[in-house]
KEZA-285757 format. One record per residue (C-alpha): residue number from 0; residue in one letter; z negated, x, y negated. Coordinates in steps of 0.5 Angstrom, whole numbers. Example, Ala and Ser with C-alpha at 12.3 -4.5 7.8 and 13.67 -1.06 7.14 Angstrom:
BEGIN
<site 0; a; <-16; 25; 9>> <site 1; s; <-14; 27; 2>> 
# end
This chain:
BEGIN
<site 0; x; <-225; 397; -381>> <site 1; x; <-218; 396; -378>> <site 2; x; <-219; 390; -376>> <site 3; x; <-223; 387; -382>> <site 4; x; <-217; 388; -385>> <site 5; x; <-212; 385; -380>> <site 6; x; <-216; 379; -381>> <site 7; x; <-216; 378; -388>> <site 8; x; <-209; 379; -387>> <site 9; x; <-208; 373; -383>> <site 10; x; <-213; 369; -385>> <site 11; x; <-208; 371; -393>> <site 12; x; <-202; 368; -388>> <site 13; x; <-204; 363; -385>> <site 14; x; <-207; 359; -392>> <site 15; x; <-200; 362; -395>> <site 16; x; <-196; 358; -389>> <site 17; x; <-200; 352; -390>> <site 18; x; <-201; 352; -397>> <site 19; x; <-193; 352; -397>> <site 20; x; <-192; 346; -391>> <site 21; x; <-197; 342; -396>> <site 22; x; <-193; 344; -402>> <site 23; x; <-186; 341; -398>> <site 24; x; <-188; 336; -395>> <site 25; x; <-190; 333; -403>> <site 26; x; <-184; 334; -405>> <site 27; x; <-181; 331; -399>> <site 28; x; <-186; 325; -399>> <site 29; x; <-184; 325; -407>> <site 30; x; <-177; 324; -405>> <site 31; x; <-178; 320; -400>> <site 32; x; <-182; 314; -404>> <site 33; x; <-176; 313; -409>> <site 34; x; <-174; 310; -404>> <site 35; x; <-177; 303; -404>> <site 36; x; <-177; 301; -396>> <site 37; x; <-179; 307; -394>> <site 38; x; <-184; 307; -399>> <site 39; x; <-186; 300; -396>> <site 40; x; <-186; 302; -390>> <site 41; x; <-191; 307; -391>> <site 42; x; <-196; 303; -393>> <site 43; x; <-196; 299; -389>> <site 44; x; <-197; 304; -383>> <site 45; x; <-202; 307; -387>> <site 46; x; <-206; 299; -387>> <site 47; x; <-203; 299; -379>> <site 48; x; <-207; 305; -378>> <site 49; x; <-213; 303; -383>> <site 50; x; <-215; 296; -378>> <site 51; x; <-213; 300; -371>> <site 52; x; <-219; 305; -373>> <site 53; x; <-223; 299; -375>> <site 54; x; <-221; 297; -368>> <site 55; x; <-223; 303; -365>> <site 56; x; <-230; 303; -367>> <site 57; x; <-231; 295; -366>> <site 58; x; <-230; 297; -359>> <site 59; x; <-235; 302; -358>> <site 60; x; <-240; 296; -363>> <site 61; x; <-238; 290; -358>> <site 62; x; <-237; 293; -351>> <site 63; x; <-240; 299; -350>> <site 64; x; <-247; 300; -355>> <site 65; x; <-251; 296; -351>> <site 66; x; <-249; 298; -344>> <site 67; x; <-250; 306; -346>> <site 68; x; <-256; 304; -350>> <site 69; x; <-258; 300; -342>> <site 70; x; <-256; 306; -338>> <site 71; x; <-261; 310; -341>> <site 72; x; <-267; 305; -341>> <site 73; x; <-267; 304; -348>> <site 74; x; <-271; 297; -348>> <site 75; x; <-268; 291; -351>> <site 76; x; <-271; 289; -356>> <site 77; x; <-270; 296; -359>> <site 78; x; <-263; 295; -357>> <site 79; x; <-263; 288; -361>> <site 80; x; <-266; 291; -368>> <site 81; x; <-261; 296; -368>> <site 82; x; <-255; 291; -367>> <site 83; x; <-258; 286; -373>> <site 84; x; <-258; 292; -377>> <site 85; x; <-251; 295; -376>> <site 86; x; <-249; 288; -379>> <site 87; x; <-253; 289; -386>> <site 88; x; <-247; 295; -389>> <site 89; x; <-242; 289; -387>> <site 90; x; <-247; 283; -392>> <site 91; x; <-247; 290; -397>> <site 92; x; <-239; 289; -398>> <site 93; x; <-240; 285; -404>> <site 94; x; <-244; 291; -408>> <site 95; x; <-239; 297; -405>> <site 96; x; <-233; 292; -407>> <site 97; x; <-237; 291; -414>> <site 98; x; <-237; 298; -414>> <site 99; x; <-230; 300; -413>> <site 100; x; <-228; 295; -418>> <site 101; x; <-233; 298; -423>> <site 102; x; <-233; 305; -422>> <site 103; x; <-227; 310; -423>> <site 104; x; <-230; 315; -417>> <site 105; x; <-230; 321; -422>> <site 106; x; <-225; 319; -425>> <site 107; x; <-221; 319; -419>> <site 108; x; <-218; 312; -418>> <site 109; x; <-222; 305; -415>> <site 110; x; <-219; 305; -409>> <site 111; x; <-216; 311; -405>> <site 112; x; <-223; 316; -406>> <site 113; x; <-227; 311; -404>> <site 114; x; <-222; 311; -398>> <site 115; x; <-222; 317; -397>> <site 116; x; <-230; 319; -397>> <site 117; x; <-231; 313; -391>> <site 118; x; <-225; 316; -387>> <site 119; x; <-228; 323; -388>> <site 120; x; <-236; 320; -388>> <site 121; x; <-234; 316; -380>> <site 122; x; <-231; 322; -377>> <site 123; x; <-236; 326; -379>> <site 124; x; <-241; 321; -377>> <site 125; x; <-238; 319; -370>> <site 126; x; <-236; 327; -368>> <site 127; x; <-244; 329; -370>> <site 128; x; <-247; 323; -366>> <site 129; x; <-244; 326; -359>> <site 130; x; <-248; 330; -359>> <site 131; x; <-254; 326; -360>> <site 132; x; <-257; 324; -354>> <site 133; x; <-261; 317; -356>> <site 134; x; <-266; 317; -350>> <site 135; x; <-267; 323; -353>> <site 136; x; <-267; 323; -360>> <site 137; x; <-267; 315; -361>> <site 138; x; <-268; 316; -368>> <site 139; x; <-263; 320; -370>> <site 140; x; <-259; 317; -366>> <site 141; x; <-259; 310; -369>> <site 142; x; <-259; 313; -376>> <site 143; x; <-253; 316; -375>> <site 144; x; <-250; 310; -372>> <site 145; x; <-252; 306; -378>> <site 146; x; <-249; 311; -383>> <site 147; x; <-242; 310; -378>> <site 148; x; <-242; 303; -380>> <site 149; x; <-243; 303; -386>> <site 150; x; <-237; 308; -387>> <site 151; x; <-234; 303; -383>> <site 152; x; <-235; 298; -389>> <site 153; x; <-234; 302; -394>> <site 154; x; <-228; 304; -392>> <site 155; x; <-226; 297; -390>> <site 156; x; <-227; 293; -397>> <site 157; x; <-224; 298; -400>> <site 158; x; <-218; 298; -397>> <site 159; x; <-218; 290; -398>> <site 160; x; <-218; 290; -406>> <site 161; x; <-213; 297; -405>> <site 162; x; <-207; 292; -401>> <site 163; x; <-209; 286; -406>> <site 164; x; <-207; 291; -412>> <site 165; x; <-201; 295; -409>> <site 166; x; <-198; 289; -404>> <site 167; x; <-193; 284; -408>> <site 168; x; <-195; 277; -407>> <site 169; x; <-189; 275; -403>> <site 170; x; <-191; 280; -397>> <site 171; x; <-199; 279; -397>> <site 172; x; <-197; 275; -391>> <site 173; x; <-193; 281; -388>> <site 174; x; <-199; 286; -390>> <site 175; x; <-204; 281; -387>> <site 176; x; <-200; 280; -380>> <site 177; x; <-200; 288; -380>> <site 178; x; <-208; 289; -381>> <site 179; x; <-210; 283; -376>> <site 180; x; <-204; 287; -371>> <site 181; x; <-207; 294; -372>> <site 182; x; <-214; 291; -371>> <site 183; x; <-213; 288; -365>> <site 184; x; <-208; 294; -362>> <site 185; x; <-214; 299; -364>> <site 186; x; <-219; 293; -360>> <site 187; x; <-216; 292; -353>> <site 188; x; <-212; 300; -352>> <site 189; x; <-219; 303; -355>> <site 190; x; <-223; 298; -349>> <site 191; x; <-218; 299; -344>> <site 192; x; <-219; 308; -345>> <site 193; x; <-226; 309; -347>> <site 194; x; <-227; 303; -340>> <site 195; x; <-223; 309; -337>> <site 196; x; <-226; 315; -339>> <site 197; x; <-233; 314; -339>> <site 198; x; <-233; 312; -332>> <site 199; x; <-230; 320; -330>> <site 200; x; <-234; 323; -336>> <site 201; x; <-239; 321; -341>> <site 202; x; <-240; 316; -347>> <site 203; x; <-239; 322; -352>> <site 204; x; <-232; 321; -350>> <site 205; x; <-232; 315; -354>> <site 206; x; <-235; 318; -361>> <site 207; x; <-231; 323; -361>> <site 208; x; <-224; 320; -360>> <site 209; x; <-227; 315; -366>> <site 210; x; <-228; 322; -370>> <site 211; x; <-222; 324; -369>> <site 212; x; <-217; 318; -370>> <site 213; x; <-220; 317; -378>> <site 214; x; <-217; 324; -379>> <site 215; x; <-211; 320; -378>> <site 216; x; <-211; 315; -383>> <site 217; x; <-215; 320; -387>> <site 218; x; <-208; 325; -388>> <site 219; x; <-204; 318; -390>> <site 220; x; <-209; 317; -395>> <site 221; x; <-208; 324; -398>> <site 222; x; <-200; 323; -400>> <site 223; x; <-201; 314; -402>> <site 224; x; <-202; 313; -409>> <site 225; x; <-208; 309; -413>> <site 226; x; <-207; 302; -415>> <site 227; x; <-205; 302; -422>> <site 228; x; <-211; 300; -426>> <site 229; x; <-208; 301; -433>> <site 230; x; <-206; 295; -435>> <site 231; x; <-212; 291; -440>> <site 232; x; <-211; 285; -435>> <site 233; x; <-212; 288; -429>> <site 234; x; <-218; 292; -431>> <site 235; x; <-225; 290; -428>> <site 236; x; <-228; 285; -433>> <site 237; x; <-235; 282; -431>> <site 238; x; <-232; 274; -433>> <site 239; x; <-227; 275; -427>> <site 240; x; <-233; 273; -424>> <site 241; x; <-233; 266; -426>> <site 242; x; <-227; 265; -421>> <site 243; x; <-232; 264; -416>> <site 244; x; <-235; 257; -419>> <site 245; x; <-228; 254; -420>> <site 246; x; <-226; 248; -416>> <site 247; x; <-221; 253; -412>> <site 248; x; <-224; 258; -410>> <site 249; x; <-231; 253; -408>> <site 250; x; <-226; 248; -404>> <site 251; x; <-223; 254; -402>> <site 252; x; <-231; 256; -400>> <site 253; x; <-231; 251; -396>> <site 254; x; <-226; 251; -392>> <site 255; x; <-228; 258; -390>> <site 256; x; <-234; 256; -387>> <site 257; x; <-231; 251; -383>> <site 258; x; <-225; 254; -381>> <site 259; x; <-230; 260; -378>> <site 260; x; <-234; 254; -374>> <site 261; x; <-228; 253; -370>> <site 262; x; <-225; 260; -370>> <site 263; x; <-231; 265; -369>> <site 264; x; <-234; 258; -365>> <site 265; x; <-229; 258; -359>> <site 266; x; <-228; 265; -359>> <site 267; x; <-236; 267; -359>> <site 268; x; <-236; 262; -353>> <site 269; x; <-230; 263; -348>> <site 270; x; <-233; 269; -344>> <site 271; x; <-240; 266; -344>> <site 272; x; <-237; 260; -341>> <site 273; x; <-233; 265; -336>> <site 274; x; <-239; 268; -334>> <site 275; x; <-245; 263; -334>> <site 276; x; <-240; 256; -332>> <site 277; x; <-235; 260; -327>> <site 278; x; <-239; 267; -325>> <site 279; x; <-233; 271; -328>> <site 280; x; <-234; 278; -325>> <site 281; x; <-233; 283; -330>> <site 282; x; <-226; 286; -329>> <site 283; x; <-224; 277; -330>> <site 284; x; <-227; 278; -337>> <site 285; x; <-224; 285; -338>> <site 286; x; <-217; 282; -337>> <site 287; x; <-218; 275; -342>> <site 288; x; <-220; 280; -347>> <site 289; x; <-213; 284; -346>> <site 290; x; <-209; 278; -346>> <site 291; x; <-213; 274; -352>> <site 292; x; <-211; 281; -356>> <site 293; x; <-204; 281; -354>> <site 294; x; <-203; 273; -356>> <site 295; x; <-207; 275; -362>> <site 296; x; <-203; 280; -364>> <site 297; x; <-196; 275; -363>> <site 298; x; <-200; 270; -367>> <site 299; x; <-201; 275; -373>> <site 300; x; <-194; 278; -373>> <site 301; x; <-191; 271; -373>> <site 302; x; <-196; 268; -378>> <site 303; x; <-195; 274; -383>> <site 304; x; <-188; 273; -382>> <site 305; x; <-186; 265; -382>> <site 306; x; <-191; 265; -389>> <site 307; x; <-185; 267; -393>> <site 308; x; <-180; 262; -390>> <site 309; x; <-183; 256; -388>> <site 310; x; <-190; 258; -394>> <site 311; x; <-198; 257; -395>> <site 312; x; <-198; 251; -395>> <site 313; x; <-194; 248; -388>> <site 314; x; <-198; 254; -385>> <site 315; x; <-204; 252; -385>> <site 316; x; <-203; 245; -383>> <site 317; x; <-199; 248; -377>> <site 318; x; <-205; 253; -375>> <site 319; x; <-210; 247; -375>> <site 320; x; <-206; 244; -370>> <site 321; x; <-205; 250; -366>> <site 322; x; <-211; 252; -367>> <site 323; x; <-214; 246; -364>> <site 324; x; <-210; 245; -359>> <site 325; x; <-211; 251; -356>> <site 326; x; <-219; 249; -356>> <site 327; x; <-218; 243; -352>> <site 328; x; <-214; 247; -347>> <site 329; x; <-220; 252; -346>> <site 330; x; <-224; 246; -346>> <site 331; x; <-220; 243; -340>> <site 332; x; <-220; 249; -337>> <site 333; x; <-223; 248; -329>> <site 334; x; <-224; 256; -327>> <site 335; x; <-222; 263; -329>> <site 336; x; <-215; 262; -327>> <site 337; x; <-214; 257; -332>> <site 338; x; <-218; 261; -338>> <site 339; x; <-213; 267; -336>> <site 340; x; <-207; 262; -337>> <site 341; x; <-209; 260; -342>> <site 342; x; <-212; 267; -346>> <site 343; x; <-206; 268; -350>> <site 344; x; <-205; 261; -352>> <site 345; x; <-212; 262; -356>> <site 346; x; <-210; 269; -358>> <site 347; x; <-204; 266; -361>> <site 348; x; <-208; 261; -365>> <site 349; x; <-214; 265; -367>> <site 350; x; <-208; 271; -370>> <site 351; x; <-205; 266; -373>> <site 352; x; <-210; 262; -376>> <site 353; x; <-214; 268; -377>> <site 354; x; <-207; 272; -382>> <site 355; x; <-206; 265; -385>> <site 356; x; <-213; 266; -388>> <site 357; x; <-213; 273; -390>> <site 358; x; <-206; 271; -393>> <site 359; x; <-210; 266; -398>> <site 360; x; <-215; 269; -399>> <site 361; x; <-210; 275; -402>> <site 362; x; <-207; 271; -406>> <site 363; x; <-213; 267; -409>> <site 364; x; <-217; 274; -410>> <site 365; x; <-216; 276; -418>> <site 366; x; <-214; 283; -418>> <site 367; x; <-220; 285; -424>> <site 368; x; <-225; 284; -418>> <site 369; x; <-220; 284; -412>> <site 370; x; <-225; 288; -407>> <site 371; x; <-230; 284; -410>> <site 372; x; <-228; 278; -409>> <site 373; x; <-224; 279; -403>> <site 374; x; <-232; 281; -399>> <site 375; x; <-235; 275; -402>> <site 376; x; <-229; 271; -398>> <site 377; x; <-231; 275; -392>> <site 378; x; <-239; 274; -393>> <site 379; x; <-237; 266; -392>> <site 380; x; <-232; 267; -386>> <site 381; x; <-239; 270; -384>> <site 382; x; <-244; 265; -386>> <site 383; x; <-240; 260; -382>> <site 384; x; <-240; 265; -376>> <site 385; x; <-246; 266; -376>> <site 386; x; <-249; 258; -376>> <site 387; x; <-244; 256; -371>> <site 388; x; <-246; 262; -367>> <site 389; x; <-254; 258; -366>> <site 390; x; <-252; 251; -366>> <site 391; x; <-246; 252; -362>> <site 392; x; <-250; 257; -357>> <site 393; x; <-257; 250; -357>> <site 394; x; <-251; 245; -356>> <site 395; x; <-249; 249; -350>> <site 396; x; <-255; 248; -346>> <site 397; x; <-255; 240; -348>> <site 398; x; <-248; 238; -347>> <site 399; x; <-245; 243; -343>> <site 400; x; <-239; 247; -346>> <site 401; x; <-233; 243; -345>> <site 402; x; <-237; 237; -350>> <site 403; x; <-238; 244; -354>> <site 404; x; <-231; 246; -354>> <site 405; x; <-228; 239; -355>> <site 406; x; <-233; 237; -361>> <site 407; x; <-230; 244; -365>> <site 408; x; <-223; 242; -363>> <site 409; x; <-223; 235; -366>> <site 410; x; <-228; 238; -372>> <site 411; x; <-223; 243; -374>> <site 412; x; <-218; 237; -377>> <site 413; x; <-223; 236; -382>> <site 414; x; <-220; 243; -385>> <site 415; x; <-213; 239; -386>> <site 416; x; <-217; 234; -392>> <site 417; x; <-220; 240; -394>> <site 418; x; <-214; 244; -395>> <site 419; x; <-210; 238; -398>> <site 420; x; <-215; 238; -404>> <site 421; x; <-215; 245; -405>> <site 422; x; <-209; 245; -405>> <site 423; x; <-208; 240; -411>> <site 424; x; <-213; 243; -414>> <site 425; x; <-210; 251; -414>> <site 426; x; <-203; 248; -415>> <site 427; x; <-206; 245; -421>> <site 428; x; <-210; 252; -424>> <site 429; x; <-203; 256; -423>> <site 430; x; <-199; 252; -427>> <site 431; x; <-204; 251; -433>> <site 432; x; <-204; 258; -433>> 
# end
């Protein structure tokens, strides 16, 4: 009896000392916001650390799900089903972003819940599938590995319509420069540490690490505010919709698509090309992949912060060379010693590239269905992956890659006529306004 009341006792303590570190902390956050640049500062910590967990689960889905499945003679083709399905929470960020711009998440707010639910649902997913053995219970297994991308996705669109209400324009580029940063941050440390422990432990290390780090961003999400909704004009009207058949916004469509091509092209086929045309050995490929993150994340920085100096405009044309330059080098390239000389060159154009991008897509999206439209963006980036993804992967066979990679280089100036009319026409639309 003694020791039950002991119990109650600390247990009374302990809630009393967390509640009163929680309540401190408030207040402290409180006065601290007032301030208007740790406010910002805080912010973008939070959207660093959003994309840095993105990162970290686009690790596992990229480099380690299909040899964890393999080692455990789990077939191919089953492996291949599993991989086309863990795509589909990402087509369905149209409908998740609808809904956080429609529905006030019991009366809690559009974004932030929304957030925080995908953040809570991820780690709860990842930390119960370690224990899951897929040779095992391979049903289970895949189920939950869904249900962690679509917390993912969830999460993700949600924190995209959340940074177009809460960013003042003139920092998108600032914002965006930070996300793809912290993404491909989270992508090459998170690589690089789960290549290290699974070698001296096992594959559940990575789903618990993943587990954990959501609980990171989940603490910062606490202490942020919801975007303002208040105002008539930024309220969720179904008449936004029709934004998405102005010629802006489909010249803008367009340019989406054919960017993709020669970005997400090239990139898809830089370490196929090392591995089928130069027998590149893993460790080869491993180093590529730090140094393209590295040169993605220098490209990001610098894009982010050049858009306010030098603007959208000049940005994107500069990108277009840059980017096409840096698809020549890699087509010229003769070995794996020269693929790594150039690596950071082509992460530095596909970062700046990438950042100027999001940066317009940002700046087109309108509040009222900012989540919304800013996933339909991101569905045609996608559809554009995906078609060069086949083509490019059939040219290959016929023309061999250095014809592939010249013809995306010199394909990617069509972007420059297309964003010189796209933007006449949003030039035009913003002074109507």
């Amino acid at each position: 009896m003694r020791r039950f009341f002991i119990s109650i006792l600390c247990i009374s303590l302990t809630q009393n000392v967390i509640a009163n570190i929680l309540h401190n902390f408030i207040l402290i956050k409180k006065e601290l916001m007032k301030n208007t640049g740790f406010k910002s500062w805080y912010y973008y910590m939070f959207f660093g650390l959003m994309y840095f967990v993105q990162g970290s689960a686009l690790a596992y889905f990229t480099n380690f799900q299909k040899p964890y499945l393999n080692s455990v003679s789990i077939e191919p083709a089953r492996i291949g089903l599993l991989t086309s399905i863990l795509l589909l929470p990402f087509v369905m960020k149209i409908l998740i972003g609808m809904l956080s711009d429609k529905v006030n998440y019991f009366g809690l707010g559009h974004r932030k819940p929304y957030i925080m639910t995908g953040l809570l649902l991820a780690a709860a997913v990842f930390l119960t599938v370690s224990r899951v053995l897929p040779d095992r219970n391979y049903l289970l297994f895949a189920s939950l590995i869904v249900l962690g991308s679509f917390s993912v996705a969830l999460f993700d669109a949600c924190t995209d319509g959340y940074a177009v209400e809460i960013t003042p324009k003139q920092n998108y580029g600032k914002v965006q420069s930070i996300m793809v940063s912290g993404k491909a941050i989270g992508f090459i440390i998170l690589s690089l540490v789960f290549g290290y422990l699974v070698q001296r432990s096992s594959y559940s290390i990575i789903f618990i690490i993943i587990g954990l780090l959501m609980m990171i961003p989940f603490i910062f999400s606490l202490f942020a505010e919801e975007g303002k909704k208040v105002s008539p004009e930024n309220q969720f009207d179904w008449k936004a919709f029709r934004l998405l058949v102005k010629p802006a916004f489909l010249v803008f469509a367009l340019y989406t698509i054919f960017y993709s091509f020669v970005s997400f092209g090239v990139d898809g086929l830089i370490t196929f090309h090392m591995s089928r045309s130069f027998d590149a050995i893993n460790q080869s490929i491993g180093q590529y992949g730090a140094l393209r993150g590295t040169g993605a994340v220098i490209g990001a920085i610098i894009g982010g912060f050049s858009i306010n100096r030098i603007g959208y405009k000049k940005m994107a044309f500069i990108s277009i060379f840059i980017l096409s330059s840096a698809a020549i080098l890699m087509g010229i390239s003769s070995g794996v010693t020269m693929v790594l000389r150039f690596a950071v060159i082509w992460g530095f154009a596909w970062g700046l590239q990438e950042c100027i991008f999001l940066s317009l897509a940002m700046a087109l999206a309108d509040v009222r269905i900012a989540a919304s439209m800013f996933a339909v963006m991101m569905t045609f980036s996608n559809l554009g992956t995906a078609i060069v993804e086949g083509v490019a992967t059939t040219l290959i066979a016929r023309v061999g890659f250095q014809t592939v990679f010249l013809f995306l280089a010199t394909f990617n100036f069509i972007n420059l006529v297309i964003l010189y009319f796209f933007f006449r026409i949003w030039k035009a639309a913003s002074n109507s306004r």
